[in-house]
DOFIRO-264856 format. One record per residue (C-alpha): x, y, z; residue in three letters. Coordinates in steps of 0.001 Angstrom, whole numbers, padded with zeros to 6 digits. Layout:
        px        py        pz   residu
         X         Y         Z      ALA
...
This chain:
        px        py        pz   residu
   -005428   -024695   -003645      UNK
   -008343   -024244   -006299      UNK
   -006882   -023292   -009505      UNK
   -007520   -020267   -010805      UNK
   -006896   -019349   -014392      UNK
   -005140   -016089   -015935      UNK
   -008202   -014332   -016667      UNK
   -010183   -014962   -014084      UNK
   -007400   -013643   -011858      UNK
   -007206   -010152   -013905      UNK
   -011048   -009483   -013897      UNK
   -011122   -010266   -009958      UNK
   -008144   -007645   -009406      UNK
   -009725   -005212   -011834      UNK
   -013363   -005553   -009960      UNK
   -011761   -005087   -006629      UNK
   -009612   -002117   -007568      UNK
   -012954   -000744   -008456      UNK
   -014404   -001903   -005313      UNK
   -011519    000220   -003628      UNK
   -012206    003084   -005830      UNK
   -015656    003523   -004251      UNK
   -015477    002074   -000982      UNK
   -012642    004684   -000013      UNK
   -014543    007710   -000991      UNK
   -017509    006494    000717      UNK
   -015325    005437    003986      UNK
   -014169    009855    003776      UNK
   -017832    010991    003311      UNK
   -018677    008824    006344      UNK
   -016197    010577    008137      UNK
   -016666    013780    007203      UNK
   -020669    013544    007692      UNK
   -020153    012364    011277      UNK
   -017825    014601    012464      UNK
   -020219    017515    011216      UNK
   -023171    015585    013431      UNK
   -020605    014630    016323      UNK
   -019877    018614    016449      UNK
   -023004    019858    015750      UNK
   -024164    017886    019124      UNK
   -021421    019130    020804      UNK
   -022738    022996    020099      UNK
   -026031    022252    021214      UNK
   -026974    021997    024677      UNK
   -030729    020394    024370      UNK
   -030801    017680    021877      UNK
   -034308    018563    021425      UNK
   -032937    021363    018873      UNK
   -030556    019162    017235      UNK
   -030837    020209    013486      UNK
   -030185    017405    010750      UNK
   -031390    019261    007809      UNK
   -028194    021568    008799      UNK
   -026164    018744    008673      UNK
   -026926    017609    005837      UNK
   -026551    021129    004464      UNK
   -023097    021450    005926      UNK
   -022111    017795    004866      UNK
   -023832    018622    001114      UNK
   -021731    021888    000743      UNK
   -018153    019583    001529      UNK
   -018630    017137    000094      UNK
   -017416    018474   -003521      UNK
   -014602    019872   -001594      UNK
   -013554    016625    000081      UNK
   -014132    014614   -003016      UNK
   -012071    017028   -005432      UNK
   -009275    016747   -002778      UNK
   -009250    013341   -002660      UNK
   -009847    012973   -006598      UNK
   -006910    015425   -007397      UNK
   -004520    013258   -004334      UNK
   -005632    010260   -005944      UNK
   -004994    011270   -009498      UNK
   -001128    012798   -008707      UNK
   -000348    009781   -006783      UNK
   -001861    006923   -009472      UNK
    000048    008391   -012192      UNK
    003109    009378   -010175      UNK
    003447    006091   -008677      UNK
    006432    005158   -010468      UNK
    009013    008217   -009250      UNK
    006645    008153   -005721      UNK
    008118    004528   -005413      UNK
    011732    005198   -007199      UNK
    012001    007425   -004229      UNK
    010892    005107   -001771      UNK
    013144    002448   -002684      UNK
    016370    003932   -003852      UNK
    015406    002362   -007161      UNK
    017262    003354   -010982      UNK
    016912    001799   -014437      UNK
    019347   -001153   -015538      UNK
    021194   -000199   -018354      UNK
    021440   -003807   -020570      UNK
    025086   -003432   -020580      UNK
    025517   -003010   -016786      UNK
    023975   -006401   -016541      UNK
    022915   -008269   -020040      UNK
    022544   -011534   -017486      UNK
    019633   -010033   -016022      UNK
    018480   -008122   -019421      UNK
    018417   -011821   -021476      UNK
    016460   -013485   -018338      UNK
    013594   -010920   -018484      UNK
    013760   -010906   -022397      UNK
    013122   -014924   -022166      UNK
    010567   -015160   -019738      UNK
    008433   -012415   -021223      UNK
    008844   -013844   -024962      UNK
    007759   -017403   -023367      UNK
    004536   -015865   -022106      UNK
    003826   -013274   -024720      UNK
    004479   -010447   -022735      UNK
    005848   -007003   -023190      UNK
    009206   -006389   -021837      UNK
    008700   -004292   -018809      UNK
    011612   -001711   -017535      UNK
    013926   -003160   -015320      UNK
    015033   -001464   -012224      UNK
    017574   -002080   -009828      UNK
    018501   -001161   -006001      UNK
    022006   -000778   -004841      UNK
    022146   -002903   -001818      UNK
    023524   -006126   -000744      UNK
    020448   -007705    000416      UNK
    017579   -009855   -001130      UNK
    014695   -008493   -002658      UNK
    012753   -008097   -005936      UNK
    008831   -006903   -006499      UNK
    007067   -005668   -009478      UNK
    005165   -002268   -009887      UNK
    002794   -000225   -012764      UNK
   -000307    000132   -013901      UNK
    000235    000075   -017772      UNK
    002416   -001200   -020170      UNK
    004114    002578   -019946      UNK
    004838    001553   -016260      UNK
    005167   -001948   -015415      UNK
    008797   -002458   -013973      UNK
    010505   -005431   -012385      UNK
    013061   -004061   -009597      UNK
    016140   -006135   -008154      UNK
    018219   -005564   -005873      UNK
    022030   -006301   -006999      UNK
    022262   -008627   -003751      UNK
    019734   -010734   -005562      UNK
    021308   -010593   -008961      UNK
    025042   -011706   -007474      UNK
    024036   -014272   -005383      UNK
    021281   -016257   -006844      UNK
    021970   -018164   -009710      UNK
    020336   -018569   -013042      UNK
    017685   -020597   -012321      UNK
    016974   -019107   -008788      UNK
    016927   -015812   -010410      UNK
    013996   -017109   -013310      UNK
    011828   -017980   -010804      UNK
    011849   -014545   -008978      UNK
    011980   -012626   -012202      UNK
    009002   -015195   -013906      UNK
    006611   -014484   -009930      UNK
    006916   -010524   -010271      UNK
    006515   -010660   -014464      UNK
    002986   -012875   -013149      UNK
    002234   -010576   -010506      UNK
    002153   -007682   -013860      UNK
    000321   -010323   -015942      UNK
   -002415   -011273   -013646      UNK
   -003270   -006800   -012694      UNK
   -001536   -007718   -009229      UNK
    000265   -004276   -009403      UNK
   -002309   -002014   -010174      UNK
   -004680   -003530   -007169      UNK
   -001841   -002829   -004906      UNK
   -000907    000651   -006286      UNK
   -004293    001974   -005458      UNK
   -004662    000166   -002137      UNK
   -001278    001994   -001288      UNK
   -002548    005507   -002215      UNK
   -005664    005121   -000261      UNK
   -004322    004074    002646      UNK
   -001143    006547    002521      UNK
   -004333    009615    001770      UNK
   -005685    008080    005518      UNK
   -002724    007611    007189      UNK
   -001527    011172    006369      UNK
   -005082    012529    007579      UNK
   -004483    010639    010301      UNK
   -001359    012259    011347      UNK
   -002128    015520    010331      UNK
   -005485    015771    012680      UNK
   -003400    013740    015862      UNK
   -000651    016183    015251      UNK
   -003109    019209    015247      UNK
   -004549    018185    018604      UNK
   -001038    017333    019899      UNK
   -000276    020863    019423      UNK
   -003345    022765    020450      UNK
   -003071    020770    023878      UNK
    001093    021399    024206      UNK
    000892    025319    022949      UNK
   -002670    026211    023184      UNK
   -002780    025958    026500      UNK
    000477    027925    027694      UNK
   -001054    031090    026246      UNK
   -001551    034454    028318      UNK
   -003568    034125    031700      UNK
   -005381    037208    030920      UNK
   -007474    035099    028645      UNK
   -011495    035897    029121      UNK
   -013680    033155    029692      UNK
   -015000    033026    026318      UNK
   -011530    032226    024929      UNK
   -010909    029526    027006      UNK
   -014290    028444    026198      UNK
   -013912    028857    022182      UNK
   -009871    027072    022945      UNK
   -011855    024105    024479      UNK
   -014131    023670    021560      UNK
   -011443    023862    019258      UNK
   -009523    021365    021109      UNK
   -012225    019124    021096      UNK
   -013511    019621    017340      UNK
   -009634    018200    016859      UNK
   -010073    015398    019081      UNK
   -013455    014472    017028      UNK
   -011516    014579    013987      UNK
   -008733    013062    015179      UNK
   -010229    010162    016164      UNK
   -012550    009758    013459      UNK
   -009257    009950    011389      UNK
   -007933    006967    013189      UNK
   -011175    005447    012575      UNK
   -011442    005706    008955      UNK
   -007797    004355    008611      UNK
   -008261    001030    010566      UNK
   -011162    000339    007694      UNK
   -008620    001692    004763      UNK
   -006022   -001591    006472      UNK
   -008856   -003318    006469      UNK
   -009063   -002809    002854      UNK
   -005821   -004724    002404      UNK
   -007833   -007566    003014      UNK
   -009403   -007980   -000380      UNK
   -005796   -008425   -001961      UNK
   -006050   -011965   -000799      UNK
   -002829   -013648    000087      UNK
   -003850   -016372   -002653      UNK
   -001913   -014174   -005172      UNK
    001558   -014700   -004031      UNK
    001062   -018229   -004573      UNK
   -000679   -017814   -008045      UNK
    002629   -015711   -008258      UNK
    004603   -018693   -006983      UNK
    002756   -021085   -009156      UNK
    003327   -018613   -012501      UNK
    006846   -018194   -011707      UNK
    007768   -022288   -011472      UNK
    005940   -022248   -014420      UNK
    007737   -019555   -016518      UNK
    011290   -020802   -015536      UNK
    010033   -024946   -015248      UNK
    011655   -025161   -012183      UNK
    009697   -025365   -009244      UNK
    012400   -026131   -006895      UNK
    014499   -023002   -008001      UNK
    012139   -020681   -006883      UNK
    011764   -022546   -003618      UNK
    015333   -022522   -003030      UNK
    015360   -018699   -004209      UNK
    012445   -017656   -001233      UNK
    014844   -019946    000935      UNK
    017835   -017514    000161      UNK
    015966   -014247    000109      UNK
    014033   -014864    003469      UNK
    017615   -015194    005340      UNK
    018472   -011615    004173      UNK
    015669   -009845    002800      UNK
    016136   -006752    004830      UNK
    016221   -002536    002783      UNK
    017887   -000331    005636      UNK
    016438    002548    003270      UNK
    013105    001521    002648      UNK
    010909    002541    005335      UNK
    007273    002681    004181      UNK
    005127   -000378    004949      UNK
    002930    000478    002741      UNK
    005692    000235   -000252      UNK
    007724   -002912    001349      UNK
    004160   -004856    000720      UNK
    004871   -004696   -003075      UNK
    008155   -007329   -002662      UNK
    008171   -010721   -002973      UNK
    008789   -010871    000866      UNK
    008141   -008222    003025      UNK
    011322   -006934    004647      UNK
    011145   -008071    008040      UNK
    013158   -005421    009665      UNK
    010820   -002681    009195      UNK
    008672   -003987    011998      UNK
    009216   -004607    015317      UNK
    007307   -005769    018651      UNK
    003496   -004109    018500      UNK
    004226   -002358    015250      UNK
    004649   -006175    014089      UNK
    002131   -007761    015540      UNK
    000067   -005806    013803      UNK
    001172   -006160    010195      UNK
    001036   -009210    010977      UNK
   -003133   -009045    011431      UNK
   -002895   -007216    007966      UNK
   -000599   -009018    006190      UNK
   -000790   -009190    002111      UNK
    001443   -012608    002332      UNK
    001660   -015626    003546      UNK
    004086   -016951    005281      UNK
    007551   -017656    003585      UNK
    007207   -021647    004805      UNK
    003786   -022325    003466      UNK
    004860   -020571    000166      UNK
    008099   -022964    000213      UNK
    006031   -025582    001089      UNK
    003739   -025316   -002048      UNK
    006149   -025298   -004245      UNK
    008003   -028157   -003192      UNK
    004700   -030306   -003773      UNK
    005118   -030335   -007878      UNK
């Protein structure tokens, strides 16, 4: 693999966050313009008096409404990110004298590479799992789980700690924060328009027979004004997935490759992925779009078609390969 220095890692996360931060705007705007031309074809019966300039006075007139939405969403979630992913993962703060072990580890690792400390968090659960999170020095964290902190040992545990404390260092955490909002602002669109059409065809239909023929006519447009937007919903959250694509899975090895470094051990980390991957597994955490943020993704949360396709969108390679790579130095 080509190296890639510190720096040059941080600007490329930085210019792709900001790559996110206008391509996802621009992805709702496309939406929202063509389900206001998909419907205003639908109301017309001769295309011949199909009206752009009133599309594009509709679309003009949302557009600050759809933007402020997203911009106030956006804005809660970036800066709430910490409790949004507490919550999430069952996570607390690790008082130094519940475990000084862990404490003096971070302490070392972040003195050796001139490095704030960042807060440490831990998850009460037997299995094995650690990631990194923040977007500032006020919010960088390294979470643990106390499976990982009983049964790997010192050296193991350095090379974990030293790959999330990289993932911080190179802006790998704040790329992945907003990828996670934007996609969460899509998939909840998403749900909310397929649930809306759900229930206009389960109860909308069951409604008095007395109806005139100009409600059932005004209940089909309705129902299909939902359909529009609920598939132009699904639409624009297969491009926010594909999105996930510019965090390249090159960073968990630059992670790998930082952490060997930081503890001098290449071997430990290796043998620490070894450990983890047999029981990496969080019975409570049940976002994918959170369980992307640890070092590997927690298997059980996917299953048949719902893992073949993170799979197709996966942020990391595979546990092998990773192994593999570090085993080389």
């Amino acid at each position: 693999m080509k190296y890639v220095g510190l720096y040059t890692q941080q600007v490329r996360n930085n210019t792709k966050s900001m790559m996110l931060l206008v391509l996802f705007p621009a992805i709702m705007l496309g939406m929202v313009f063509a389900f206001i031309a998909i419907m205003q074809r639908v109301s017309v019966t001769d295309p011949i008096y199909f009206d752009w300039y009133q599309v594009l006075g509709t679309f003009l007139t949302t557009t600050p409404f759809v933007l402020g939405g997203v911009g106030v969403w956006f804005t809660v979630a970036y800066f709430g990110n910490t409790s949004m992913i507490r919550r999430a993962t069952g996570a607390r703060p690790l008082e130094r004298r519940e475990n000084p072990r862990v404490y003096n580890i971070v302490e070392n690792l972040t003195m050796a590479c001139g490095m704030d400390m960042p807060k440490v968090n831990v998850i009460d659960t037997p299995e094995l799992n650690a990631f990194a999170s923040g977007i500032d020095r006020d919010s960088y964290t390294v979470t643990l789980t106390t499976g990982i902190c009983d049964r790997l040992n010192d050296d193991e545990l350095a090379g974990v700690i030293g790959h999330e404390l990289t993932h911080i260092r190179n802006r790998d955490t704040r790329l992945l924060i907003v990828s996670i909002i934007f996609v969460g602002i899509m998939s909840t669109l998403s749900s909310l328009a397929i649930r809306l059409v759900w229930n206009t065809f389960v109860y909308g239909g069951s409604g008095s027979r007395r109806r005139s023929s100009n409600d059932k006519g005004g209940g089909v447009s309705i129902l299909v004004a939902l359909a529009i937007a609920a598939a132009l919903a699904a639409i624009g959250y297969l491009f926010t997935l594909l999105t996930r694509f510019a965090i390249s899975r090159k960073r968990e090895y630059m992670a790998d490759a930082g952490g060997a470094e930081l503890c001098g051990n290449p071997l430990a980390l290796a043998s620490a992925l070894r450990k983890i991957s047999a029981d990496p597994a969080l019975a409570d955490v049940d976002r994918q779009d959170v369980a992307q943020l640890f070092i590997i993704h927690p298997q059980s949360l996917a299953s048949g078609f719902t893992s073949f396709l993170s799979g197709l969108f996966a942020t990391h390679p595979s546990t092998e390969s990773r192994i593999a790579y570090l085993e080389q130095f």
